[in-house]
PDB file as gemmi writes it, atoms N, CA and C in Angstrom:
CRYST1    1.000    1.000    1.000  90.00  90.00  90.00 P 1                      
ATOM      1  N   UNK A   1      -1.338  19.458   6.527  1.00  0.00           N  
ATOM      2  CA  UNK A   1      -1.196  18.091   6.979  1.00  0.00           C  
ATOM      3  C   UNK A   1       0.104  17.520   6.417  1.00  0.00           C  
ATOM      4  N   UNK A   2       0.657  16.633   7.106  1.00  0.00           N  
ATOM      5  CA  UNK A   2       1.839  16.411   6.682  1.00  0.00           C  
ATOM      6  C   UNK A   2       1.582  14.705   6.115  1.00  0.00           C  
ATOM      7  N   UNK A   3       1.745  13.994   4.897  1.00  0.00           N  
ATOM      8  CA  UNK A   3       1.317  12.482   4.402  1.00  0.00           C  
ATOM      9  C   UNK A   3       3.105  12.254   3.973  1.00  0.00           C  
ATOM     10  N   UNK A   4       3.290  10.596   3.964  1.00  0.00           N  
ATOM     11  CA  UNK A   4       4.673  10.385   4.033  1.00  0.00           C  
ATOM     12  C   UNK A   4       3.960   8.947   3.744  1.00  0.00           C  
ATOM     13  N   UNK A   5       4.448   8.924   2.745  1.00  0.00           N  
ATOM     14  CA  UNK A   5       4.536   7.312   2.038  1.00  0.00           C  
ATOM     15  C   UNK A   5       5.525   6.269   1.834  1.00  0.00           C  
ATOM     16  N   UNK A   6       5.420   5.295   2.553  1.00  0.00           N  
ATOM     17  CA  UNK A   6       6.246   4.036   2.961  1.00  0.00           C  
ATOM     18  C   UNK A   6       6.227   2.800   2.062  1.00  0.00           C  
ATOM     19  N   UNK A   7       7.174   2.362   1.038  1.00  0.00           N  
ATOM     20  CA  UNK A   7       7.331   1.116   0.891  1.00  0.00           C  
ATOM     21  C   UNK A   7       8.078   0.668   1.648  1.00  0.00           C  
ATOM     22  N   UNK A   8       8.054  -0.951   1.677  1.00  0.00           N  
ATOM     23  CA  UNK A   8       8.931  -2.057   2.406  1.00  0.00           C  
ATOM     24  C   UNK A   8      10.720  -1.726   1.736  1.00  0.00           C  
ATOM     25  N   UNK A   9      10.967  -1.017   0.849  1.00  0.00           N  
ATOM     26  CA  UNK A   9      12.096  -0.483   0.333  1.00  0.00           C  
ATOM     27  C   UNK A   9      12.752   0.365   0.921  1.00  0.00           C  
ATOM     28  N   UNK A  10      11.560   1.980   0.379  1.00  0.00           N  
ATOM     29  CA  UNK A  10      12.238   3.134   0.427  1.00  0.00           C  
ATOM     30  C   UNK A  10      10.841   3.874   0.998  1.00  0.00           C  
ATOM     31  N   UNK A  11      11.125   5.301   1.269  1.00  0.00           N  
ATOM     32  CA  UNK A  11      10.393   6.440   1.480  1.00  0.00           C  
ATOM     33  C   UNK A  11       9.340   6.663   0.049  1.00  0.00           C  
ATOM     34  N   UNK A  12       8.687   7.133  -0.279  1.00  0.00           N  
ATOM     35  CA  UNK A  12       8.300   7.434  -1.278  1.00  0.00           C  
ATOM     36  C   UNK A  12       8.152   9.019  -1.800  1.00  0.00           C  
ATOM     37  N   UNK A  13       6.846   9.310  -0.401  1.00  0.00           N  
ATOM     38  CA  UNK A  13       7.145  10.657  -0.488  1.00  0.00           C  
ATOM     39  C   UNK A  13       6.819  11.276   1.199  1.00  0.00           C  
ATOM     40  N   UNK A  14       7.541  12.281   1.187  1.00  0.00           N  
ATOM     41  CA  UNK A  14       7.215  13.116   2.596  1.00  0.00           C  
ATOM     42  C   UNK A  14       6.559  14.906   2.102  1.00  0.00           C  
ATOM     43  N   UNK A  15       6.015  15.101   2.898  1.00  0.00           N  
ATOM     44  CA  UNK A  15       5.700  16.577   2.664  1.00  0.00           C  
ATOM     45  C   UNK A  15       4.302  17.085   3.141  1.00  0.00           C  
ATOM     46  N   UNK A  16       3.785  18.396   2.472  1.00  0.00           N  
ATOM     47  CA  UNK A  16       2.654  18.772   3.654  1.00  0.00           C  
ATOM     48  C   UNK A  16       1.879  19.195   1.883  1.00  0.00           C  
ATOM     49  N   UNK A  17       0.532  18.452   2.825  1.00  0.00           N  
ATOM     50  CA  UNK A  17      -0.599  18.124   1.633  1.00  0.00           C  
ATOM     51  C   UNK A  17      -1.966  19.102   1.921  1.00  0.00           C  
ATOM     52  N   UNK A  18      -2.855  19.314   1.334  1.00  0.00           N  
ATOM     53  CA  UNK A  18      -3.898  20.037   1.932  1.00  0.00           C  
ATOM     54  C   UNK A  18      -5.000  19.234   1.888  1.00  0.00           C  
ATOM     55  N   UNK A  19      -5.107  17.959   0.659  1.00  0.00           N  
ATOM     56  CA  UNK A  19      -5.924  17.124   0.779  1.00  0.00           C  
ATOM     57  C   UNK A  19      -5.299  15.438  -0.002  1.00  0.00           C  
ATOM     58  N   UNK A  20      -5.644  14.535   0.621  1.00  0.00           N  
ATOM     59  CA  UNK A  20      -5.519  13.343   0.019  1.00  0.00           C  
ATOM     60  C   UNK A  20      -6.519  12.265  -0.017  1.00  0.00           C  
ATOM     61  N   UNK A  21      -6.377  11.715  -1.619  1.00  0.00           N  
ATOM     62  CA  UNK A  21      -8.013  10.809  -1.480  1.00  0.00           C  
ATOM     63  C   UNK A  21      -7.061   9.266  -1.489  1.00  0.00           C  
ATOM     64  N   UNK A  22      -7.376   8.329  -1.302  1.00  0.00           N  
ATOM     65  CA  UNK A  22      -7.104   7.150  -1.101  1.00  0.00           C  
ATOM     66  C   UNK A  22      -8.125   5.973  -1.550  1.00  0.00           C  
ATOM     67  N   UNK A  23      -7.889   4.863  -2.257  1.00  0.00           N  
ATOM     68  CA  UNK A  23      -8.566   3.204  -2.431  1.00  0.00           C  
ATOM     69  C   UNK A  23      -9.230   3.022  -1.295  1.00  0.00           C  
ATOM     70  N   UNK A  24      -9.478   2.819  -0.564  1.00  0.00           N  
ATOM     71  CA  UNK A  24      -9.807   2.011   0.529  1.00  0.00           C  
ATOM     72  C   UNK A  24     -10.473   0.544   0.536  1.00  0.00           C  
ATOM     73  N   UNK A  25     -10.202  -0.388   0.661  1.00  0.00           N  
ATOM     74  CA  UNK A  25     -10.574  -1.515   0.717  1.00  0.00           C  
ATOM     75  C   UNK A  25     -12.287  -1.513   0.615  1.00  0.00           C  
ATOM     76  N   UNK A  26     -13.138  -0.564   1.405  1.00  0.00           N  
ATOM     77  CA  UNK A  26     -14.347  -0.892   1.257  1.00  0.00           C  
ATOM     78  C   UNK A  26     -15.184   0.681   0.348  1.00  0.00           C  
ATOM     79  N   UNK A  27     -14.069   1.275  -0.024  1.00  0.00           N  
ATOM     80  CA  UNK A  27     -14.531   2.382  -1.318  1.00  0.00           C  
ATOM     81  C   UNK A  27     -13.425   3.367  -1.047  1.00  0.00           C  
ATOM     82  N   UNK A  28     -13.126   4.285  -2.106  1.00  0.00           N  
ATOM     83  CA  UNK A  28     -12.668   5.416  -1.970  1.00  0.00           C  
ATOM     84  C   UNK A  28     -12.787   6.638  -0.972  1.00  0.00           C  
ATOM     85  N   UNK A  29     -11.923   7.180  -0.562  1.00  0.00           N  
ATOM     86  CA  UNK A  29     -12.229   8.266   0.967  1.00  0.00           C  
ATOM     87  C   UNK A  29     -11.356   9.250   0.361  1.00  0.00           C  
ATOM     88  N   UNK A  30     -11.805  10.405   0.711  1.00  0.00           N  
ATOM     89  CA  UNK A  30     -10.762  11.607   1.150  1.00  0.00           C  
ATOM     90  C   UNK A  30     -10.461  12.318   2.469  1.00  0.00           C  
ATOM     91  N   UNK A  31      -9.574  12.572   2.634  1.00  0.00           N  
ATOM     92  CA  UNK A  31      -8.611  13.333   4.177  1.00  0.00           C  
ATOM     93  C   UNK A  31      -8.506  14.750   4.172  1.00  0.00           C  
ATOM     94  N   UNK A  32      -9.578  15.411   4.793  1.00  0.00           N  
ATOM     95  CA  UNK A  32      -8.830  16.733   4.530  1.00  0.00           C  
ATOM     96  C   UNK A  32      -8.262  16.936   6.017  1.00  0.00           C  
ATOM     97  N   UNK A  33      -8.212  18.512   6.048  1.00  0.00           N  
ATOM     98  CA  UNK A  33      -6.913  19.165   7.301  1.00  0.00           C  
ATOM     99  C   UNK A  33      -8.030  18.746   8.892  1.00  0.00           C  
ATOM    100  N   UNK A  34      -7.724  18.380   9.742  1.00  0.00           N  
ATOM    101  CA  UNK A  34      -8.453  18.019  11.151  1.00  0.00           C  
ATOM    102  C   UNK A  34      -9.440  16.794  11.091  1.00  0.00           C  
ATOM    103  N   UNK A  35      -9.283  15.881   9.967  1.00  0.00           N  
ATOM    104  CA  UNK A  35      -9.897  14.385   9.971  1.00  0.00           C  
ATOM    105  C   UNK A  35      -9.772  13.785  11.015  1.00  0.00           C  
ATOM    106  N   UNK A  36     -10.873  13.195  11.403  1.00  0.00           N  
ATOM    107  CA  UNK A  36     -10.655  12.121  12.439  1.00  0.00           C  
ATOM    108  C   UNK A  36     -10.186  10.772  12.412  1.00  0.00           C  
ATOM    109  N   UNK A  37      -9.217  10.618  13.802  1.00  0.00           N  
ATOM    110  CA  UNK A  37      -8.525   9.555  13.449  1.00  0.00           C  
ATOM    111  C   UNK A  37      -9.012   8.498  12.724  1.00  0.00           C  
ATOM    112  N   UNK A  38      -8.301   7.648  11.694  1.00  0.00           N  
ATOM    113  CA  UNK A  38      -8.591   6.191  11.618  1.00  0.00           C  
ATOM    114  C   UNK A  38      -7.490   5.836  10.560  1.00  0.00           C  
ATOM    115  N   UNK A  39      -8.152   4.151  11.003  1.00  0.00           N  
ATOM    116  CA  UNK A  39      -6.961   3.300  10.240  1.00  0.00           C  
ATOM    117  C   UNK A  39      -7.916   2.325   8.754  1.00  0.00           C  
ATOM    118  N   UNK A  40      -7.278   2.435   7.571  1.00  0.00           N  
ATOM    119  CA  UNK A  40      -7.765   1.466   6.717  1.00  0.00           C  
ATOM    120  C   UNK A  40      -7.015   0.923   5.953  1.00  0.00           C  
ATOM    121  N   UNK A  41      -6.981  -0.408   5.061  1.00  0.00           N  
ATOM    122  CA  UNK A  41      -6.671  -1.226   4.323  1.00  0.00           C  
ATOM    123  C   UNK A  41      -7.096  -0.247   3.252  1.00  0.00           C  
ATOM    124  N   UNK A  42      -5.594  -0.493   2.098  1.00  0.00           N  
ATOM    125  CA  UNK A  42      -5.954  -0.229   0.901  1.00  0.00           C  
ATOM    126  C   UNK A  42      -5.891  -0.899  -0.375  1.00  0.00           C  
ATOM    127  N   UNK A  43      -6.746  -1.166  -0.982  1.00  0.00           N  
ATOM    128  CA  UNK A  43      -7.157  -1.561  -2.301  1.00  0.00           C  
ATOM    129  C   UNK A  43      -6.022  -0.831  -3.119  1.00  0.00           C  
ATOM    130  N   UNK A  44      -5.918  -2.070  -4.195  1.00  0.00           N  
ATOM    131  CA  UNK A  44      -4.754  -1.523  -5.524  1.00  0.00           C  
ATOM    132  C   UNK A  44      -5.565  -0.171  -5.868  1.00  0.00           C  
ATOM    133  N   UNK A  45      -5.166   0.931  -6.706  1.00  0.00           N  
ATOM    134  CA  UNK A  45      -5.938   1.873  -7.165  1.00  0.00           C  
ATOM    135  C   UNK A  45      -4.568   3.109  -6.650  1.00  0.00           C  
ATOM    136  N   UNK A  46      -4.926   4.691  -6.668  1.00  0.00           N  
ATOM    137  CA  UNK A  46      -5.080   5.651  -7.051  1.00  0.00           C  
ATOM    138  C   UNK A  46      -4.847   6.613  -6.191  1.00  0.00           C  
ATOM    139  N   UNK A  47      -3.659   6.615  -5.212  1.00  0.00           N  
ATOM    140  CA  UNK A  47      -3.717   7.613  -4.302  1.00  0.00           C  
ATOM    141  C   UNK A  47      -2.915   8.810  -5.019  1.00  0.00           C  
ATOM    142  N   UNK A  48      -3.866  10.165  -4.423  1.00  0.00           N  
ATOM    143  CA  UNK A  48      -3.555  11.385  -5.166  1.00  0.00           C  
ATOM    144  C   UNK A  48      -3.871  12.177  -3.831  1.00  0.00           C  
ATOM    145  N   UNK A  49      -3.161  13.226  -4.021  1.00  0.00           N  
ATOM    146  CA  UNK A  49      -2.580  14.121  -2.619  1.00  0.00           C  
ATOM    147  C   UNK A  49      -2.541  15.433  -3.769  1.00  0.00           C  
ATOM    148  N   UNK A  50      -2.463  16.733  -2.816  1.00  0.00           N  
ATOM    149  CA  UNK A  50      -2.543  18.043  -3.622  1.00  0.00           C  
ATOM    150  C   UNK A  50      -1.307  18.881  -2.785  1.00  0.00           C  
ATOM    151  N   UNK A  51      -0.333  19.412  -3.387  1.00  0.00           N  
ATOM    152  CA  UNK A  51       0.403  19.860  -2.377  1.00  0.00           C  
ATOM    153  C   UNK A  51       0.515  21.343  -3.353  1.00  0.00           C  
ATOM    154  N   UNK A  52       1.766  22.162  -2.570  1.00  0.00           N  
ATOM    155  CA  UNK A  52       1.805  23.552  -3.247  1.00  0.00           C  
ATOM    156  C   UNK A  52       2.342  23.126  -4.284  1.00  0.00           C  
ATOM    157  N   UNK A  53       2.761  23.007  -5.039  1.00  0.00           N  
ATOM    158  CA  UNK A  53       3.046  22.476  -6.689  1.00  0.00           C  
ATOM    159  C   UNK A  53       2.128  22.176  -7.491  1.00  0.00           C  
ATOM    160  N   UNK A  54       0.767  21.897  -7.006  1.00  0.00           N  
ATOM    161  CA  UNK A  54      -0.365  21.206  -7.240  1.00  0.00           C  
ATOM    162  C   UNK A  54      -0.725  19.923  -6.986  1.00  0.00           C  
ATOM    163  N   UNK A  55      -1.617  18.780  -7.664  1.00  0.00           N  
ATOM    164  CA  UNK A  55      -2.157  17.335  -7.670  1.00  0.00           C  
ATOM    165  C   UNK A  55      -0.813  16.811  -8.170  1.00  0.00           C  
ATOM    166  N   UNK A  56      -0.692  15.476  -7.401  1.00  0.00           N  
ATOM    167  CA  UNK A  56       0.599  14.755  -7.329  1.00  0.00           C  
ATOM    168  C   UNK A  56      -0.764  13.159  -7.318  1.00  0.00           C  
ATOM    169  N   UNK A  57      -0.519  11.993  -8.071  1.00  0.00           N  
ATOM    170  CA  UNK A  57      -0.718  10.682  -7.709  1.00  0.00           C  
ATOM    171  C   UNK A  57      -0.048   9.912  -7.994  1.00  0.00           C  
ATOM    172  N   UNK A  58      -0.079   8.675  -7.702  1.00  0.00           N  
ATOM    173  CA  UNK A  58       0.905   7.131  -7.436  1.00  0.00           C  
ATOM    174  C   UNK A  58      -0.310   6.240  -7.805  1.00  0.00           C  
ATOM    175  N   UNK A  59       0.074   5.273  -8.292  1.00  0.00           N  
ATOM    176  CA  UNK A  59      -0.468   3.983  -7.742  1.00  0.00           C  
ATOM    177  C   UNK A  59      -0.119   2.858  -6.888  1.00  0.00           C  
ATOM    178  N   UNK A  60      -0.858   2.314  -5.989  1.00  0.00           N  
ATOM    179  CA  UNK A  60      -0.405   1.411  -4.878  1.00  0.00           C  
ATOM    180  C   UNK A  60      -0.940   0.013  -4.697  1.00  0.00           C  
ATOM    181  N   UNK A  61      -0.550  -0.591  -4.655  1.00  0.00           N  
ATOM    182  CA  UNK A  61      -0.696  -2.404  -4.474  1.00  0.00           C  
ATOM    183  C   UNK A  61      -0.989  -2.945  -3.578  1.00  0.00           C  
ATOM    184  N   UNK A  62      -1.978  -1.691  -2.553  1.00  0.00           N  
ATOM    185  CA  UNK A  62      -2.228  -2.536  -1.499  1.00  0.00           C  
ATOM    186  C   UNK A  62      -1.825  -1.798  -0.263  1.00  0.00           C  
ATOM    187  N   UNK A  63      -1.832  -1.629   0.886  1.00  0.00           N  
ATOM    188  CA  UNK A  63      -1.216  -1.175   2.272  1.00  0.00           C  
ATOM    189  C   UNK A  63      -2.672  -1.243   3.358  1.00  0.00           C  
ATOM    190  N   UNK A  64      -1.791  -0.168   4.061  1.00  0.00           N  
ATOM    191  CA  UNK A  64      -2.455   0.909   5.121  1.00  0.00           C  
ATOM    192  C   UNK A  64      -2.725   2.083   5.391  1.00  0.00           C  
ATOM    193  N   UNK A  65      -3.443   2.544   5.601  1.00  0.00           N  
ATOM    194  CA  UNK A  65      -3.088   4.050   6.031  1.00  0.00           C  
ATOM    195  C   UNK A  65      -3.458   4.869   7.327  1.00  0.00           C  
ATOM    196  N   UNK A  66      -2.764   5.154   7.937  1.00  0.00           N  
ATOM    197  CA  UNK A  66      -3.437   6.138   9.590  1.00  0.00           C  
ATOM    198  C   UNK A  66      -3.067   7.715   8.934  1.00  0.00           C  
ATOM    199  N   UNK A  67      -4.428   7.772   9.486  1.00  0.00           N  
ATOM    200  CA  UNK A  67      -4.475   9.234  10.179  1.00  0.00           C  
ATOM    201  C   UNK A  67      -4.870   9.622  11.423  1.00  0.00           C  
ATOM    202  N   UNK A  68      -4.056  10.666  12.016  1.00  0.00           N  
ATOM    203  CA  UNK A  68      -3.956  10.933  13.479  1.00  0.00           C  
ATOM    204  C   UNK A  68      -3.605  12.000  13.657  1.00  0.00           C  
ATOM    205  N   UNK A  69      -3.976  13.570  14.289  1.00  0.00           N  
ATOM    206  CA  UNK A  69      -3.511  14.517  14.083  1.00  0.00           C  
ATOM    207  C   UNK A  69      -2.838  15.343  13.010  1.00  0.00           C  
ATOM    208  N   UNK A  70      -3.515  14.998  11.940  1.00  0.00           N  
ATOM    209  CA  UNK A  70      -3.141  15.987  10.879  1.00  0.00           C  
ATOM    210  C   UNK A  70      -1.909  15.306  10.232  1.00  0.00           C  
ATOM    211  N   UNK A  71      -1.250  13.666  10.306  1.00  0.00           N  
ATOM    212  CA  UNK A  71      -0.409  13.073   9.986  1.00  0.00           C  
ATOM    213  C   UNK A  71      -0.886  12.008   9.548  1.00  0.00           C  
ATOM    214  N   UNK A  72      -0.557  11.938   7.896  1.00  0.00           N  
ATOM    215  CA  UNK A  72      -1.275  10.388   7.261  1.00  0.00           C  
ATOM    216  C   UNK A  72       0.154   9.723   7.078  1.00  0.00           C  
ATOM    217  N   UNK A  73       0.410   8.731   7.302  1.00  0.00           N  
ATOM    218  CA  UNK A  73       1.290   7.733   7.029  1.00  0.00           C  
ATOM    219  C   UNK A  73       0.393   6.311   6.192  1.00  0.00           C  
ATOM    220  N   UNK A  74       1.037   6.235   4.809  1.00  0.00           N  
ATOM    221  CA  UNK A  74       0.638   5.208   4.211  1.00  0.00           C  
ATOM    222  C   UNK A  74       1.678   3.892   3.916  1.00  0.00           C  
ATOM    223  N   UNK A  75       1.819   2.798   4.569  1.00  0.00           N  
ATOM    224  CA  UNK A  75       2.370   2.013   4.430  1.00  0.00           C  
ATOM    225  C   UNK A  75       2.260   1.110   3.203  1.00  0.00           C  
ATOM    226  N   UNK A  76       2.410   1.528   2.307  1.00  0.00           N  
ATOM    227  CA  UNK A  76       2.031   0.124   0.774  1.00  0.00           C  
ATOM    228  C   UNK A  76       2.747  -0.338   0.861  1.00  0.00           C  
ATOM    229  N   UNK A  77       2.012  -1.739  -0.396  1.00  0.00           N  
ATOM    230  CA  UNK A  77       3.128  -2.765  -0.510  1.00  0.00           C  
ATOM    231  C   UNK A  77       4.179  -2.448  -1.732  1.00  0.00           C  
ATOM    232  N   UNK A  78       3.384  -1.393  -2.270  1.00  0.00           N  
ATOM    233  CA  UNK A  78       4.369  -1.430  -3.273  1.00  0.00           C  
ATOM    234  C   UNK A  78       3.985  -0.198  -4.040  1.00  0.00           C  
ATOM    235  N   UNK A  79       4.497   0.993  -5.170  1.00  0.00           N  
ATOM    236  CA  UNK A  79       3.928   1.850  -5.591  1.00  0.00           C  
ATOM    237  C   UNK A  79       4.370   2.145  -7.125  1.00  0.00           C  
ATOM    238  N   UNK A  80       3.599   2.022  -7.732  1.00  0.00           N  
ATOM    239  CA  UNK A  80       3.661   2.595  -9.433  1.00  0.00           C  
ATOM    240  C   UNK A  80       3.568   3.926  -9.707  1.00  0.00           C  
ATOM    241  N   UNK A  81       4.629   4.720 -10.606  1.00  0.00           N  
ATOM    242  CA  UNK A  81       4.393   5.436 -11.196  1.00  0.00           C  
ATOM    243  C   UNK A  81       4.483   7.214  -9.701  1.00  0.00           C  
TER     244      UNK A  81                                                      
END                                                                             
């Protein structure tokens, strides 16, 4: 799956993930490879993604996130760390 993280700045990160868990406004979710589409609001907290290097996380202040064909795009407002 390919996830690519967006501040109102800069890029954050691009690349191909095998799983990513996310805040979600109404609890925590994870994405694995052929998820079905959807869109959610995210809660400050803890997004962590696993790529070939291993577990990679950020913290985020808030956004969006779609998934749609094996492509998560997370729009935050902002990202720590």
């Amino acid at each position: 799956m390919q996830l690519e993280i967006v501040t109102p700045d800069k890029k954050v990160f691009q690349g191909e993930v095998s799983e990513a868990s996310f805040p979600g406004a109404s609890g925590a979710f994870q994405v694995l490879n052929n998820h079905a589409p959807i869109v959610s609001a995210l809660a400050k907290g803890t997004v962590s993604f696993t790529t070939k290097e291993g577990k990679q996380s950020m913290i985020v202040d808030g956004g969006v996130v779609e998934v749609k064909n094996n492509m998560i795009v997370v729009l935050a407002e902002k990202v720590v760390g």
